[in-house]
matplotlib code that plots the C-alpha trace (Angstrom):
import matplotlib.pyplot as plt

x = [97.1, 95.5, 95.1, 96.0, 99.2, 101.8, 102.6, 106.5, 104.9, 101.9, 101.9, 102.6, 102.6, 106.2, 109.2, 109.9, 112.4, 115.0, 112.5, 112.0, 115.7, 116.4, 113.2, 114.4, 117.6, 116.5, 114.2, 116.5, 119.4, 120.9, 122.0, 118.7, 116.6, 118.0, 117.9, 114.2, 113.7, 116.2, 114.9, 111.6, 112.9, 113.8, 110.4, 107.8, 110.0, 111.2, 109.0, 105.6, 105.0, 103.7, 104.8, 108.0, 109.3, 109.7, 105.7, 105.5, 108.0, 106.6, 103.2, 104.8, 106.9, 103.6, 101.5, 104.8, 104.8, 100.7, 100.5, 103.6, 101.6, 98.3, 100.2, 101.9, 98.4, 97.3, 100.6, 101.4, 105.2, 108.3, 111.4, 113.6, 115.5, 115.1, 116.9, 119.9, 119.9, 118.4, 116.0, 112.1, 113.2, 114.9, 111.7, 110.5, 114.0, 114.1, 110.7, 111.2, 114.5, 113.7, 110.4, 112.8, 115.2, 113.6, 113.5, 116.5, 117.5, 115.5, 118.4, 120.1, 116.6, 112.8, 113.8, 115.4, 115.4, 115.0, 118.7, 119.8, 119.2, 120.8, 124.3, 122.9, 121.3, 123.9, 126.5, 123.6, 123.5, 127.4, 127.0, 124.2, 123.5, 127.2, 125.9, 123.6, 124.8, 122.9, 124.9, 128.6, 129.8, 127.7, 124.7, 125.3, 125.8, 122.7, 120.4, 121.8, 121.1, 117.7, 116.8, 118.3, 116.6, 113.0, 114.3, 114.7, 112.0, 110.0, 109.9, 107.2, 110.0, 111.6, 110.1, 109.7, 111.5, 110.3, 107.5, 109.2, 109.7, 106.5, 105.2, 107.0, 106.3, 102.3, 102.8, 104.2, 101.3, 99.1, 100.3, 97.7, 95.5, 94.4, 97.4, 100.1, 98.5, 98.3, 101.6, 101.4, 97.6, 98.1, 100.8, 98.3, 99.6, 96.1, 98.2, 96.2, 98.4, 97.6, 94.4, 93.2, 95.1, 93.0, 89.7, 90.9, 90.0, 91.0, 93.0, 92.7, 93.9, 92.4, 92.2, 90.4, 88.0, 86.2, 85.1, 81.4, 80.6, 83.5, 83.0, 86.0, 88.4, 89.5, 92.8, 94.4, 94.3, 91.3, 92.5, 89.5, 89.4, 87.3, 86.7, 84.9, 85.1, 85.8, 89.1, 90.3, 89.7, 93.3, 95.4, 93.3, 93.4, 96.4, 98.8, 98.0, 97.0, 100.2, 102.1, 100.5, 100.9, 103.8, 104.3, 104.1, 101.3, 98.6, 97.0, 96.7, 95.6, 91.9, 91.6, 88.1, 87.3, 84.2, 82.8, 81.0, 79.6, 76.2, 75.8, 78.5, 78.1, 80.1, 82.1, 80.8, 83.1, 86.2, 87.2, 91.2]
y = [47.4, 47.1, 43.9, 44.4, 45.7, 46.2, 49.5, 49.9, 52.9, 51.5, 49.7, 46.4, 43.2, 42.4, 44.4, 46.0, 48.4, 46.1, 44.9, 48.2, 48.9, 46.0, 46.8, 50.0, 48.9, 46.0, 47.7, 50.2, 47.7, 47.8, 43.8, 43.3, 44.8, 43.4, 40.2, 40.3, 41.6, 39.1, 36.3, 36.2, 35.9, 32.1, 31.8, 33.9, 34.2, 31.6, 29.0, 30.6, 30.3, 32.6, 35.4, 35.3, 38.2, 41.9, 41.6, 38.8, 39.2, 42.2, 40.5, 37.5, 39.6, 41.6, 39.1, 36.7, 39.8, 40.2, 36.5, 36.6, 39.9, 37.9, 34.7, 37.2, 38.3, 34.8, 34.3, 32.0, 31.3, 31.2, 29.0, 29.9, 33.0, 31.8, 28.4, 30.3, 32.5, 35.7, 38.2, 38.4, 41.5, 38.9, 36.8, 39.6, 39.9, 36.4, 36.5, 39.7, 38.8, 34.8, 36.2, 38.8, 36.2, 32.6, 32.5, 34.1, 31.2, 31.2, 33.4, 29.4, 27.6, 27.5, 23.7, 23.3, 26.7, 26.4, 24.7, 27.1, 30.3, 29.0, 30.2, 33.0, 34.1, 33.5, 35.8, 38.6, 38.1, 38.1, 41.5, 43.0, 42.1, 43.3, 46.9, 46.8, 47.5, 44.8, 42.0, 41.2, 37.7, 35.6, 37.3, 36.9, 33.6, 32.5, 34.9, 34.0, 30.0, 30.5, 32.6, 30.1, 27.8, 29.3, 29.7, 26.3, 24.9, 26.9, 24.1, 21.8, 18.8, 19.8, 20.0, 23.4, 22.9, 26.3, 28.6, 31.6, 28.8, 27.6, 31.5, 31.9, 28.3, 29.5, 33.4, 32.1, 30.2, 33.2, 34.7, 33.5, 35.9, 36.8, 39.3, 36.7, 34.8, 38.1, 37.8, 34.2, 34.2, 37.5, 35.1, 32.5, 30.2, 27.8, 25.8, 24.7, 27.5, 30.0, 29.2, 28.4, 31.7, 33.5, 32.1, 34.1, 37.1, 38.2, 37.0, 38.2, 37.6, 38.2, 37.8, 34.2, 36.2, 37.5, 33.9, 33.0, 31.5, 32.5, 31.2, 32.2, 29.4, 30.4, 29.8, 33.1, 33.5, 33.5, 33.6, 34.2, 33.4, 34.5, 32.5, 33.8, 29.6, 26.1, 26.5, 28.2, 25.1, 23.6, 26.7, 26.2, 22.2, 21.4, 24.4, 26.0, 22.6, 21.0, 24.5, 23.9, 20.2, 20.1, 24.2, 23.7, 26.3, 23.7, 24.4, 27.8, 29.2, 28.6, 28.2, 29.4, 29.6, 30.6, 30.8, 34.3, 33.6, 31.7, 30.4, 28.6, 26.4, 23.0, 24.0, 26.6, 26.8, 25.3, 25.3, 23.8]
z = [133.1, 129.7, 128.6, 125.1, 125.4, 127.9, 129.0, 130.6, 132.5, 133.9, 137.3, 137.5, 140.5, 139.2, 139.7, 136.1, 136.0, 135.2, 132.3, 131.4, 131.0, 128.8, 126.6, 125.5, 124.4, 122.6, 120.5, 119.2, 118.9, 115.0, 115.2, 116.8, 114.7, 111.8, 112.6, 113.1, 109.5, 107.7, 109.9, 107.7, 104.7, 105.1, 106.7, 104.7, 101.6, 100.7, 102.0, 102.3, 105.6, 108.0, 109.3, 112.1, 111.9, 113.4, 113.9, 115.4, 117.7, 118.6, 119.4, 120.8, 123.6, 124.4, 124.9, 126.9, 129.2, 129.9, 130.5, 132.5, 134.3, 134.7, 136.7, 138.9, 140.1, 140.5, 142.6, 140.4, 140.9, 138.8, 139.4, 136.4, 138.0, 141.7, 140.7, 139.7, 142.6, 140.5, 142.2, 140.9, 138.8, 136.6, 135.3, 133.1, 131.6, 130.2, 129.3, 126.8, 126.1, 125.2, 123.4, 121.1, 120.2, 120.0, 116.1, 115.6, 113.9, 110.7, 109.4, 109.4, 107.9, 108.9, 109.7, 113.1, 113.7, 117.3, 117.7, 115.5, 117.4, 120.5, 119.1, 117.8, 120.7, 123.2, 120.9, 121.5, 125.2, 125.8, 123.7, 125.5, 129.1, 130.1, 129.4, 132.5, 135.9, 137.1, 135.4, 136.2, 134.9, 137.0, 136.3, 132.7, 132.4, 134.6, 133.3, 129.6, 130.6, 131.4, 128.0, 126.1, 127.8, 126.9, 123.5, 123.0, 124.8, 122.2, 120.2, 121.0, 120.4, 124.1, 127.3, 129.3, 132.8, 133.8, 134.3, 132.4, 129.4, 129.3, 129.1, 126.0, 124.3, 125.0, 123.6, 121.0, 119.7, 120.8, 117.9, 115.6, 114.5, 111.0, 110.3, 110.8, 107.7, 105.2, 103.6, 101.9, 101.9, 99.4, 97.6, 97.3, 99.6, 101.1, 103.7, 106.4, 108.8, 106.3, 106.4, 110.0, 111.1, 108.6, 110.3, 113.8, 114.3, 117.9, 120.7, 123.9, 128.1, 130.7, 134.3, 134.6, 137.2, 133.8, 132.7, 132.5, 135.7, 137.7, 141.2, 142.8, 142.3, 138.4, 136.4, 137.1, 133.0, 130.9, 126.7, 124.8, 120.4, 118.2, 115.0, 111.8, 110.2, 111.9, 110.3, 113.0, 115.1, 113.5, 115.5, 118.8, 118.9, 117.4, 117.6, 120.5, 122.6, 121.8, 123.1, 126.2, 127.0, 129.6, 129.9, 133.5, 132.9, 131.5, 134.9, 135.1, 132.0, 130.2, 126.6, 125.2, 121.4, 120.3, 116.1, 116.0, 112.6, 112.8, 109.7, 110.1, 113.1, 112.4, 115.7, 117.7, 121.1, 122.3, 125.5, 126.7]

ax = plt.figure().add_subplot(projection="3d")
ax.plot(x, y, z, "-o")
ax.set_aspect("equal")
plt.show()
């Protein structure tokens, strides 16, 4: 599997077709779709902030399902669909699904906007996961309670109580690349987010067997950064750090950031 980008028909250690299912619908869904455009304009807009909205959920839910991919082949395992009786095939589905909808509720306000797209969220799910075989009424509800579940728990102001949660709380900081920052930087916004996502230039996971040293007994997830400045230290050590304080994944994933411009050498590597 590539690990840039994941690939519906490649092979993966998960059951996906049920994934697979629900990822094609999603992403030609009308409400869905739109939702993810208006939801930036509170965001970007109107306040100036970075970008949350069709891209980012785009890049959010890819990189929620390679991390997600990565921990399966560390058999690292998940508790949000086996506590409600689910089957495995279920833990990809909330994943995507939480990823697609967590800031749904921007459309509200920026502020709060995690509480916000509970409600919004749930009116989506009653909508959509009746249209699969695979969910009758008790599927639905469970499956909906552990989405909106990771969609809260987003929010670094509540606590993850599963894996599949704490996947999506640490995706979504992933997003934080230079790309994310374009919009208000080009408006002339120089908030420390605009400007510490500028300094990133890549983001990518890995298997943690691909670390320097490697001696057998790695986190099963290796997510290397690349800085251009020591701004970008702001998103690694504050952002991202905080997003993975309590994701009941601390343990399995390692954090390195490295400044790959030498004439600027104030911090050079970071390592969570």
């Amino acid at each position: 599997m590539s690990v840039r980008q994941y690939d519906p028909d490649a092979e993966h250690v998960f059951p996906d077709e049920r994934v697979n299912d629900v990822l094609e619908v999603i992403e030609t869904d009308p409400e869905i779709q739109t939702y993810l455009r208006a939801q930036n304009v509170n965001a970007v807009t109107r306040k100036g902030y970075n970008d949350h909205g069709a891209k980012h959920i785009e890049i959010v839910r890819n990189r929620a399902l390679r991390l997600y991919e990565l921990l399966k082949r560390g058999n690292v395992a998940f508790n949000g669909a086996s506590d409600q009786g689910l089957p495995a095939a279920d833990e990809p589905v909330i994943i995507a699904l939480a990823a697609t909808l967590h800031d749904i509720g921007h459309v509200v306000h920026r502020d709060e906007h995690a509480y916000y797209s509970i409600p919004l969220a749930a009116d989506l799910l009653d909508r959509l996961l009746p249209q699969f075989d695979y969910y009758g009424t008790e599927e639905t509800v469970r499956v909906k309670a552990e989405v909106l579940h990771a969609i809260l728990c987003h929010h670094t102001e509540e606590t993850p109580l599963t894996r599949e949660a704490g996947v999506i709380r640490v995706a979504d900081a992933l997003d934080m690349e230079r790309g994310r920052s374009r919009i208000p930087y080009e408006k002339g916004g120089r908030g420390i987010n605009t400007l510490s996502s500028r300094a990133i230039s890549n983001v990518e996971l890995k298997p943690g067997s691909e670390a320097d040293g490697h001696d057998g007994d790695a986190m099963p997830v290796l997510v290397e950064i690349k800085m251009v400045n020591a701004a970008g230290v702001y998103q690694v050590d504050n952002l991202l750090k905080s997003k993975l304080h309590d994701s009941l994944i601390e343990d399995k994933v390692r954090i390195v950031a490295i400044n790959t411009k030498s004439d600027d050498q104030l911090v050079e590597r970071i390592e969570l």
